[in-house]
N, C-alpha and C positions, 0 to 999 in steps of 0.2 A: 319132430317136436310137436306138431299139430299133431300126431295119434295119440303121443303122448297125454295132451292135454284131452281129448274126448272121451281117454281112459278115465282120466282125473273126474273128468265132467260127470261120466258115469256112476262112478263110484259114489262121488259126493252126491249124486242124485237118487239114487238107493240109501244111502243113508241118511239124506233127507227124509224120504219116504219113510223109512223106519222112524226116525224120529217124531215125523209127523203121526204116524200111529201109534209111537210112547205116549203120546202127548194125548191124544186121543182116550188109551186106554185107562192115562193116569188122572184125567179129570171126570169117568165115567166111575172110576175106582175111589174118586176123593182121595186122591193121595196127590195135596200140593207141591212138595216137593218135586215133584215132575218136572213143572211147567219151567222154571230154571234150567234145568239138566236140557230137556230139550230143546229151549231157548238156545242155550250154549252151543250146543250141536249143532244146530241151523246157522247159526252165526259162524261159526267154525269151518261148516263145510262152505258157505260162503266166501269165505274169506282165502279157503286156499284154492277155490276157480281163480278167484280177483289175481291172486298171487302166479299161480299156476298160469293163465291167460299172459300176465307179463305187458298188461296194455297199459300202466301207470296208474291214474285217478280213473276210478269207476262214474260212471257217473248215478248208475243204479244204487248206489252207498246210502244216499240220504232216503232212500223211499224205501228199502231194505231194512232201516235201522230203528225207522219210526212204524214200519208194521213187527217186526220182532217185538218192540216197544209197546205194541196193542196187543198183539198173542200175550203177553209175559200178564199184563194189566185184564185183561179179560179171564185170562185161566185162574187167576187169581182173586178176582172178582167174585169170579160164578162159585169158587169155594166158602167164598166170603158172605155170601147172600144165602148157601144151604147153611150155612153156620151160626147164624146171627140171628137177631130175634128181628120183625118184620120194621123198616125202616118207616120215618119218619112220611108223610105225605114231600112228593116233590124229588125228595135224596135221591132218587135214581137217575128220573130228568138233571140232575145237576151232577152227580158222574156223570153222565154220558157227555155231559156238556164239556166236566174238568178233562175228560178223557181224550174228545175233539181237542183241546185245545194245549193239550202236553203233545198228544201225535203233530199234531200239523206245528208245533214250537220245536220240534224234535225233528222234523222235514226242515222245517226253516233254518236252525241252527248246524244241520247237514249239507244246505246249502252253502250256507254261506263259510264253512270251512272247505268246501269244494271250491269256492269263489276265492278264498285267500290263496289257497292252494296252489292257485293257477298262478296270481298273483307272483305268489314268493317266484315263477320259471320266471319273471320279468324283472329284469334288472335296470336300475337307476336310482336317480333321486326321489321322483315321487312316489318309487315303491318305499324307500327307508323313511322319508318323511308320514307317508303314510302309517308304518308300521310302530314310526316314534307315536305317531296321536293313538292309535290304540294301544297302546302301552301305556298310555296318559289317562288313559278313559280308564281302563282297566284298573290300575292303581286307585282312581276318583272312585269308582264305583265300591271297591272292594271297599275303602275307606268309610265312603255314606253307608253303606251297607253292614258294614261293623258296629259304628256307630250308632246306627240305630237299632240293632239288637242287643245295644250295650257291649259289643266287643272290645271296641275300643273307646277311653274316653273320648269325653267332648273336647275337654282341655287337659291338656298334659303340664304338671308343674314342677320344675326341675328341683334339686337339691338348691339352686341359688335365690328360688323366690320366697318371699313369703307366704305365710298361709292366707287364708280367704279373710277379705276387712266383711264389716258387718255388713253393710252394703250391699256386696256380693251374695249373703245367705240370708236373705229377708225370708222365707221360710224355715228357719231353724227358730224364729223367735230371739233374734240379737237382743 
């Protein structure tokens, strides 16, 4: 089983390779549709070690996901910047900045799905109590979060209410 897997390791490390010099040749080339393709591949042949190896939760996952996450955002970028007319004073310091702080939010939210993860092996009450309050958060957030991009009203009024007294719409001019 173990030669099996250093076969695997092999393989998927040569085709990393390769992909890493797609990737290479396709941002030298300006041909962005690359940086996907080889994104994918890398991710891909990652994923079937993780699987192949048979050792459960990686823990490599979260730092693996947030530099794919900067390859894909950088290749894209440097096509973005031969393409475009000369940015604004500043615009780059603030990519760079939006960029640090998608990867390292993208570390962090890989974290902490490696942290539940572990979680859900534990079984009890304070795992399900647990898992009832983030279901609660989740539901709350998605709710404000609607809300405030207008998704969902503010107030919802059924077929049994009346409609709005003047009161209620002192900006309409009652």
């Amino acid at each position: 089983m173990r030669a099996e897997a250093d076969a695997v390791a092999e393989t998927v490390g040569a085709l990393g390779a390769l992909a890493t010099a797609a990737l290479i040749v396709g941002l030298l080339a300006r041909v962005p549709a690359v940086v996907g393709a080889c994104a994918v591949a890398l991710g891909c042949g990652y994923a079937l070690v993780v699987v192949v190896d048979g050792a459960g939760i990686d823990r490599g996952a979260p730092l693996v996901g947030a530099l794919l996450l900067l390859v894909c955002e950088l290749g894209y970028w440097s096509h973005e910047i031969r393409t475009t007319s000369p940015d604004e004073p500043g615009a780059r310091a603030r990519h760079v900045a939006w960029l640090s702080a998608l990867v390292l939010g993208t570390l962090a939210a890989g974290v902490a799905l490696e942290v539940i993860a572990e979680l859900v092996r534990v079984e009890g009450v304070a795992t399900d109590v647990l898992g009832a309050a983030a279901a609660v958060a989740a539901f709350v957030l998605l709710v404000r979060l609607g809300t405030s991009v207008g998704l969902v009203p503010r107030r919802v009024r059924g077929a049994h209410t009346e409609g709005e007294r003047p009161e209620e719409r002192p900006w309409r001019g009652a």
